[in-house]
C-alpha positions as CSV (number, residue, x, y, z in Angstrom):
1,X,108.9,75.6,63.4
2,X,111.4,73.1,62.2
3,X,110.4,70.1,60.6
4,X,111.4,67.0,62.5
5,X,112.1,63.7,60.9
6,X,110.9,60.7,62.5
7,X,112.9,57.7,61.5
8,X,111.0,55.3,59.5
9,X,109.3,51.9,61.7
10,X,111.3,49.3,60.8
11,X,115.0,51.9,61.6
12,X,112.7,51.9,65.0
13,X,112.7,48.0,65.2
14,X,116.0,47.3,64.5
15,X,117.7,50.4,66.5
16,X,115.9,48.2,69.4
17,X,116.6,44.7,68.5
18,X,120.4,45.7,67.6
19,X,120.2,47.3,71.6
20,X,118.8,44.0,73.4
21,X,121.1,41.6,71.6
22,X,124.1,44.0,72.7
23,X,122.6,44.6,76.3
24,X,122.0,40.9,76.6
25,X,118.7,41.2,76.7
26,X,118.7,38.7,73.8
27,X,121.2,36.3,74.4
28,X,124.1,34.8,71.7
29,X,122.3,31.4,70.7
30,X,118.6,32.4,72.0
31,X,115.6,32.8,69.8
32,X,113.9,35.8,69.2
33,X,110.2,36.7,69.5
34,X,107.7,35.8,66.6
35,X,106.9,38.1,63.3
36,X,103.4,38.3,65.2
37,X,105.1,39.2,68.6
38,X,107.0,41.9,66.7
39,X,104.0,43.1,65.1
40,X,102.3,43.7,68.2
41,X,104.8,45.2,70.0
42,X,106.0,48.0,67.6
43,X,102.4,48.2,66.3
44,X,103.7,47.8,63.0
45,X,102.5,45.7,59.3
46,X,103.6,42.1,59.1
47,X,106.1,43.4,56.0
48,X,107.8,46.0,58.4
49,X,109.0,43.5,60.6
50,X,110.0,41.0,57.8
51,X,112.1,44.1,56.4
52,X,113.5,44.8,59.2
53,X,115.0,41.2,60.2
54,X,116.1,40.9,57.0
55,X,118.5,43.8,57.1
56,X,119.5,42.2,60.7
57,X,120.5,38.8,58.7
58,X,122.6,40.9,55.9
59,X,124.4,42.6,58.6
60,X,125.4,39.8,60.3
61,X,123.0,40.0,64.0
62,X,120.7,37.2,63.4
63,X,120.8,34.0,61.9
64,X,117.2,32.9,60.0
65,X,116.5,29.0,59.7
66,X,113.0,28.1,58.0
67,X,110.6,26.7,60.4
68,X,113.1,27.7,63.4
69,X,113.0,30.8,63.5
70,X,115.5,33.7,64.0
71,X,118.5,33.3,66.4
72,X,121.1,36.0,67.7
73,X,124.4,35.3,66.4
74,X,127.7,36.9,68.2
75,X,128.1,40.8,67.3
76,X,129.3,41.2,64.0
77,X,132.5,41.8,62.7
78,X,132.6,45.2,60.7
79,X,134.2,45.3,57.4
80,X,137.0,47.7,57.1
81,X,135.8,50.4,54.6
82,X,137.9,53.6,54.7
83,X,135.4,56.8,55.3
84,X,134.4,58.8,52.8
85,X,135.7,62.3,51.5
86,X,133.0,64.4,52.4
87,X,132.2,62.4,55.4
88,X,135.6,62.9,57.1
89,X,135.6,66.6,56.6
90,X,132.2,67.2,58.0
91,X,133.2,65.2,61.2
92,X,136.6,66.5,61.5
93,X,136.3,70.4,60.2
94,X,137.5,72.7,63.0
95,X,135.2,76.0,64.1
96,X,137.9,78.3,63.0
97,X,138.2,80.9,60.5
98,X,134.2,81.6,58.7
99,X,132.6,79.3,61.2
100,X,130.0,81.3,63.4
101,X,128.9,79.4,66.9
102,X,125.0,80.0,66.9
103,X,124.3,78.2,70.1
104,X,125.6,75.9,72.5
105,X,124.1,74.5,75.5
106,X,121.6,72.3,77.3
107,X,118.7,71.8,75.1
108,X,115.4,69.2,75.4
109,X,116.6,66.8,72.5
110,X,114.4,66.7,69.0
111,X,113.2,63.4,68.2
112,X,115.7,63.3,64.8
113,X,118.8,63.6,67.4
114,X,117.0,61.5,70.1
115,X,116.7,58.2,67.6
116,X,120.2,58.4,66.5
117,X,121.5,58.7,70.2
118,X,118.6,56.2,71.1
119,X,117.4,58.5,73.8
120,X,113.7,59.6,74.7
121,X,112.5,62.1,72.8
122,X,113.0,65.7,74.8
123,X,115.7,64.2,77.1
124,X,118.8,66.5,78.1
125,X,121.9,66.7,74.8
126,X,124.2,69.5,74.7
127,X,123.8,70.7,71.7
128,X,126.2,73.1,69.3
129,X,124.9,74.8,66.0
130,X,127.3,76.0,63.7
131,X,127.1,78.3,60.6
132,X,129.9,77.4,58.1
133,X,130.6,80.0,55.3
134,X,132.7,80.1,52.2
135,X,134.4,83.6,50.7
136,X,132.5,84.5,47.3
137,X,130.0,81.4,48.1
138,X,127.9,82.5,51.2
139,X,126.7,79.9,53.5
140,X,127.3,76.3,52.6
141,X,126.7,74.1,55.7
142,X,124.3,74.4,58.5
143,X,125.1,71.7,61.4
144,X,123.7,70.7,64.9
145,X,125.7,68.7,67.4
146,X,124.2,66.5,69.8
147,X,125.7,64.7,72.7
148,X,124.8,63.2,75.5
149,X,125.4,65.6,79.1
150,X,126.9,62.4,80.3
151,X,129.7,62.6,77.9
152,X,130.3,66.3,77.5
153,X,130.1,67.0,81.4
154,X,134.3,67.3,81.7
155,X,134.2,68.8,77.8
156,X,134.0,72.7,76.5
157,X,131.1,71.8,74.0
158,X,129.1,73.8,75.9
159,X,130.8,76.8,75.5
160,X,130.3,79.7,73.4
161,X,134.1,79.7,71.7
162,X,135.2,77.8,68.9
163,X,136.8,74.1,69.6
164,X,139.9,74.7,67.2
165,X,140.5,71.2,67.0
166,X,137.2,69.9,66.0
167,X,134.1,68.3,67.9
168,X,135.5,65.0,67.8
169,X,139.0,64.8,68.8
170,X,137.6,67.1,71.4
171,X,135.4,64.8,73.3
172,X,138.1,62.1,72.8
173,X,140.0,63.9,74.2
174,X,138.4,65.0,77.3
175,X,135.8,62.3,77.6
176,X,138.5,59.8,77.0
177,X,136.2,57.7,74.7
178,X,137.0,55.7,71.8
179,X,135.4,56.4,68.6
180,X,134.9,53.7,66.9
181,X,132.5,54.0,63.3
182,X,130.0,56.2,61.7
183,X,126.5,55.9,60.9
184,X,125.3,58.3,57.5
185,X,122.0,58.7,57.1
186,X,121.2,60.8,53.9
187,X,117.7,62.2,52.9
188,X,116.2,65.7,51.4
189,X,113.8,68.2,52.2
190,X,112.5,71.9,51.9
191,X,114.5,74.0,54.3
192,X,112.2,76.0,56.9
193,X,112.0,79.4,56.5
194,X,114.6,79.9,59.5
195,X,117.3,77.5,57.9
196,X,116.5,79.5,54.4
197,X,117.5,83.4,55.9
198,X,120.5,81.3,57.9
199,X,121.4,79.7,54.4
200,X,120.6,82.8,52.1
201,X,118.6,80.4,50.3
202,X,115.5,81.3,48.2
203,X,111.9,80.8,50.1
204,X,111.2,76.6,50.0
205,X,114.9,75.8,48.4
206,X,116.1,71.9,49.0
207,X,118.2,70.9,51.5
208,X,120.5,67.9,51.5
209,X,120.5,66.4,55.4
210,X,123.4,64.1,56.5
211,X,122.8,62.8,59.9
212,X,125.9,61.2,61.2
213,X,126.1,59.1,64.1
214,X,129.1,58.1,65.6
215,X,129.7,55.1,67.9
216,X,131.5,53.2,69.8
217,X,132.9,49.6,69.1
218,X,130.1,47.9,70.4
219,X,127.5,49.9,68.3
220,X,126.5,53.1,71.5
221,X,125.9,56.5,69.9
222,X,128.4,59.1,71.5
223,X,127.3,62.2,69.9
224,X,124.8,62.7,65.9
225,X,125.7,65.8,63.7
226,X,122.7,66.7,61.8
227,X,124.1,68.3,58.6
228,X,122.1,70.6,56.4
229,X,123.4,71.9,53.0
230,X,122.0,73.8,50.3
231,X,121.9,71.3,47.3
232,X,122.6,74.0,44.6
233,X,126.6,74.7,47.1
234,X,127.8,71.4,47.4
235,X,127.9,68.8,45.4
236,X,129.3,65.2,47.2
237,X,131.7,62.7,45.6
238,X,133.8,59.7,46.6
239,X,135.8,56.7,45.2
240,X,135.0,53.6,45.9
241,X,136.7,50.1,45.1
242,X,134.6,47.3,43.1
243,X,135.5,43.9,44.3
């Protein structure tokens, strides 16, 4: 069986927070509920919750004032950061040439995929796994597509044949959406024993797993790529300014 990843308690608390204060649920200005009210709620430790406002204040969504409280501030503005190497040809690579469509269709979505598009777990996504390989390398990238059947209603992601131009510019496309930024979640683990024969990886070989989300400009998920490469084919570098 595949291992599923459950995103840690405080991602949990502020995936939710971050979803109220853009719903309106908690308005600009308003104050929001107590550490202990938190607490209770998520059924979480005191130093969960503290974590998790305090990555709210650095990113700009709440504003903390000893003995006041936490208040919601306006949405934040997002720095302009050009995206990175590998993360641009992951998103954008097109499912022609050594690219093998494994499956694509309705499928109950796995808790991994469900947290990044903030959906219950085992809810309806279209999903489309891809095999990518490399001449004289083997098989370098294993990836999973996830979007909402909302979106991909009017799209071919469904469909068994390669989308020449790419996932994204795809659904943009058809779904006439706006793509906006891109959430990269990186972590490691032991590939399953079904990833390692896809892979042609030695029995319990480590995986590198990106989990992109992409969103809109007001923070929605569209679509996640969960990305799994073999650690010993790829090896990731970027540039980045200091200053």
């Amino acid at each position: 069986m595949p291992i599923e990843v459950t995103p840690p308690k405080y991602i949990t608390i502020i995936n939710a927070i971050q979803q109220r204060i853009q719903d309106g649920t908690y308005a600009i200005g308003s104050t929001l509920p107590s550490e202990s009210q938190l607490v209770q709620e998520f059924s979480v430790s005191r130093p969960t919750v503290v974590r998790a406002m305090e990555i709210l204040r650095q990113q700009g969504w709440v504003d903390a004032q000893h003995g006041k409280g936490r208040t919601v501030r306006d949405r934040p503005a997002t720095e302009s950061r050009a995206l990175p190497a590998h993360t641009t040809a992951l998103l954008n690579a097109t499912e022609v040439g050594d690219v093998t469509i494994l499956q694509a269709g309705e499928v109950a979505a796995p808790p991994r995929a469900a947290a990044a598009l903030r959906l219950p777990e085992g809810a309806a996504v279209i999903a489309r796994r891809r095999l990518m390989r490399v001449a004289g390398v083997g098989p370098v990238e294993l990836s999973t597509v996830y979007v909402p059947t909302a979106l991909a209603t009017d799209s071919d992601v469904a469909a068994q044949e390669p989308l020449t131009g790419g996932v994204l510019s795809h659904l943009a496309d058809r779904a006439g959406v706006t793509l906006d930024h891109v959430v990269e979640r990186v972590s490691a683990r032991i590939a399953t024993p079904e990833e390692a024969r896809l892979l042609e990886l030695p029995e319990r070989d480590a995986l590198l797993t990106l989990l992109l989300t992409v969103c809109d400009s007001a923070g929605v998920p569209l679509l996640a790529v969960d990305i799994l490469i073999p650690s010993s084919r790829h090896e990731l570098e970027d540039v980045f300014p200091l200053g």
